[in-house]
N, C-alpha and C positions, 0 to 999 in steps of 0.2 A: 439448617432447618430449625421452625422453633419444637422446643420440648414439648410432647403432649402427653398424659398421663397414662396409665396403663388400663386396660379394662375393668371393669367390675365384670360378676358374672351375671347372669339372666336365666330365665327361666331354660330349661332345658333345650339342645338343640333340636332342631327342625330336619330333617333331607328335602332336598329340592328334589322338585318332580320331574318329567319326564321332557327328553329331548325336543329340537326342532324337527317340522314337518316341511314338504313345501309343495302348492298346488300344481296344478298343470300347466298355470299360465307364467309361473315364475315366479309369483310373490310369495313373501316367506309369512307362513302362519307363526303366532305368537309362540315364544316357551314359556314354559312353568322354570325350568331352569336346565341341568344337565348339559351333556354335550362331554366330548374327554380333554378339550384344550382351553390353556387357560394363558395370561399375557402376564409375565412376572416381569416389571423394571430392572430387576436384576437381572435376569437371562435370557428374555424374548418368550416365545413360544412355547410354554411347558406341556407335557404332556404327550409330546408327539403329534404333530397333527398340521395339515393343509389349510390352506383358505380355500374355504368354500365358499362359493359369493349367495349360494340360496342357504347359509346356516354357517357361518362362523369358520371356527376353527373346528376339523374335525381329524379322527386320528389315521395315521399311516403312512405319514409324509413329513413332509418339511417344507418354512413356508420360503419362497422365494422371492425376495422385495421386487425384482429384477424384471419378473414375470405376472403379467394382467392375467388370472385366468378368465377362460370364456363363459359367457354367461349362459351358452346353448341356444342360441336361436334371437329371431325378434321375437319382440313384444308386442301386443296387442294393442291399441288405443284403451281397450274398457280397463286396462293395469296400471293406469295412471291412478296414484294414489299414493298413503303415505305403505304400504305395501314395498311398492316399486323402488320407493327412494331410498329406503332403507336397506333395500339390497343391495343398493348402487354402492351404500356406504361401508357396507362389511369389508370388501376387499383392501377400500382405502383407509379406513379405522385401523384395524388386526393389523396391516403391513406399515399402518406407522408406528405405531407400538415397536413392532419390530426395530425398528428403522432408530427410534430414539431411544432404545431400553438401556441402552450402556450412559448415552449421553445423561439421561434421567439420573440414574443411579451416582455417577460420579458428581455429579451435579449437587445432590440434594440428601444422597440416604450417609443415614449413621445408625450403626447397629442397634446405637438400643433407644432410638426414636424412632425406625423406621414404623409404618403405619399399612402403607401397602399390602396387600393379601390376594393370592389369588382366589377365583371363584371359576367354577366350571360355563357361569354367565357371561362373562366377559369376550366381548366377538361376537356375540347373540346378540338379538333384538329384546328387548328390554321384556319382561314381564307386564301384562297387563296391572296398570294402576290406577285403582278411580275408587270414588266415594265420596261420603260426607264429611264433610271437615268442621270442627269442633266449634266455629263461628256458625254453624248451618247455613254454609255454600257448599259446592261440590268441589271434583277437581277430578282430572283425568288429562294422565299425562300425553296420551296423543294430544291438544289441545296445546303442547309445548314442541310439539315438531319443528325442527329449527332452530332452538335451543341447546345449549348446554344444562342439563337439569342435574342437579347435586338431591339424589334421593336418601334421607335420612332416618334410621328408624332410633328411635330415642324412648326415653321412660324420665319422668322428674324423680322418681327413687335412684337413678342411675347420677353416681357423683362425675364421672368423666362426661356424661352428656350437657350435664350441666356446668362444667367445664370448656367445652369446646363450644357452647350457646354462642357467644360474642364473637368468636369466630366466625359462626355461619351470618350471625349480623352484618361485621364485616365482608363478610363476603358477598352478601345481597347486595347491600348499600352499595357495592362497587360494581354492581352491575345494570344496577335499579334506570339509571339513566337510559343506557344503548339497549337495552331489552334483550340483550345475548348470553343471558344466562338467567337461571331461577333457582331457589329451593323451594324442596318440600321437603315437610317429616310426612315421618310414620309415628303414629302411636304404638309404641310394644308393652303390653301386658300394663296397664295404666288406666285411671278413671278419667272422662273428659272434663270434670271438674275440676283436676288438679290441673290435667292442662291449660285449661282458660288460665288457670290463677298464675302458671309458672309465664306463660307469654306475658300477661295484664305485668308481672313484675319486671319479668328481664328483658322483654321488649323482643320482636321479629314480627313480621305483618305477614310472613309469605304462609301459605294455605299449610293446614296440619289436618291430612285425614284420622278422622278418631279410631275406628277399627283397621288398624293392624293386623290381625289374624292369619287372613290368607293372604297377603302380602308376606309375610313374614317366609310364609310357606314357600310362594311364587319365588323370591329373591335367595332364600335359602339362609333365612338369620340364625345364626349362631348366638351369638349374645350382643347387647347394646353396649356403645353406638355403634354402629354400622354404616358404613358411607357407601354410595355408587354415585359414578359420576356417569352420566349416561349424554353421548353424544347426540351434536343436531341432528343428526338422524336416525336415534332411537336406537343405538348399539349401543352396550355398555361395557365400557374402556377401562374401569379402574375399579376396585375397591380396597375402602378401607375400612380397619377396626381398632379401637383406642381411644377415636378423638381424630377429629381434623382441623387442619389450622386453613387459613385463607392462604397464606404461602403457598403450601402445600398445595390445593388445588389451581391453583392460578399457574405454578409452576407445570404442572401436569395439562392443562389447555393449553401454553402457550407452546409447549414442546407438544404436543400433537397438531394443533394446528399449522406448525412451522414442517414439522415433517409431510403433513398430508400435502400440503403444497407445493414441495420438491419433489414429493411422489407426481402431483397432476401435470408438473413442467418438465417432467424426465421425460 
């Protein structure tokens, strides 16, 4: 794996808020963050905890790649939405995780590059994301359903964000064509002047919401940069902290995509 540098620190941490709900009809209301399970490349499922197809991974069980659980009933026609798909996704997301945690790890980690981090969001449905972005456009991630979205929260005071910039370059560019993946930052604790001027210099075109704040809070940021790689259907699969390289992510879709696939032909 390539070398990535180590954190700086950042403004002081954050707690994420409060767990997943789920309606009558099935579909999974947003989190703020929470939940007790979390997906470590190194060991699968940490935390203790089941898949639950209306919220993730939750605790008191263990998950079993082996076993679909039930989803309790039909569905309604009016549950067609990105609601509905997204729960479709939890089971198969979490149990590929599972399914390629060892393979990932031997694969790609070294003790003292590894980047990977768990979070208690990972298996959830992504936190609400939306706002105005520093070119005055908007941006809101339901509007990326279907994608792979690499969510970024970064600072131009931050030397490792500004380190791993060319890498999310790289990594756009290389998706820019097939339209199957995207970035976004976050702005964390930063003016939106310095940001125009850090893009205007080092180049990326893909949207950068200016307020950060309660995103920050929703995703549960510890210090910059912060990565989440959040799947086409709005679960999030992975984080990181340090710095992320294009490797790095690319290796982490292709091995989940590869496992969610043997999961739907088994």
């Amino acid at each position: 794996m390539t070398d990535v540098v180590d954190p700086t620190g950042g403004p002081e941490p954050v707690d994420p808020g409060a767990g997943a709900s789920t309606g009558g009809s099935g579909a999974v209301d947003r989190v703020s963050a929470g939940g007790s399970g979390s997906v470590d490349p190194g060991g699968g499922v940490s935390g203790g905890g089941s898949v639950d197809p209306h919220g993730g991974v939750s605790g008191g069980g263990s998950v079993d790649p082996d076993v679909t659980p039930d989803t309790g009933g039909d569905i309604d026609d009016d549950d067609v939405g990105r609601g509905r798909s997204r729960v479709g996704l939890v089971v198969s997301v979490v149990v590929a995780m599972v399914l390629v945690a060892f393979v990932v790890v031997l694969a790609t980690r070294e003790p003292a590059t590894e980047r990977r981090a768990s979070s208690p969001l990972i298996g959830r449905v992504t936190p609400a994301l939306a706002g105005e972005t520093v070119d005055g456009g908007s941006f809101d991630i339901d509007d990326h359903d279907g994608q792979w979205v690499v969510v970024n929260f970064f600072a131009t005071w931050c030397m490792p964000c500004v380190q791993e910039h060319p890498e999310l370059i790289r990594f756009s560019q290389a998706h820019a064509a097939t339209g199957d993946a995207s970035v976004v930052s976050v702005v964390y604790d930063d003016g939106v002047d310095e940001v125009r001027d850090f893009f205007a210099q080092r180049g990326g075109d893909w949207p950068v919401v200016s307020d950060g704040r309660q995103a920050a809070v929703d995703y549960g940021v510890v210090k910059v940069p912060e990565t989440y790689l959040v799947a086409p259907g709005g679960i999030v699969v992975q984080k990181y902290t340090g710095g992320v390289t294009q490797d790095m992510i690319e290796r982490d879709i292709a091995a989940l995509e590869e496992a969610a696939a043997r999961q739907e032909g088994s």
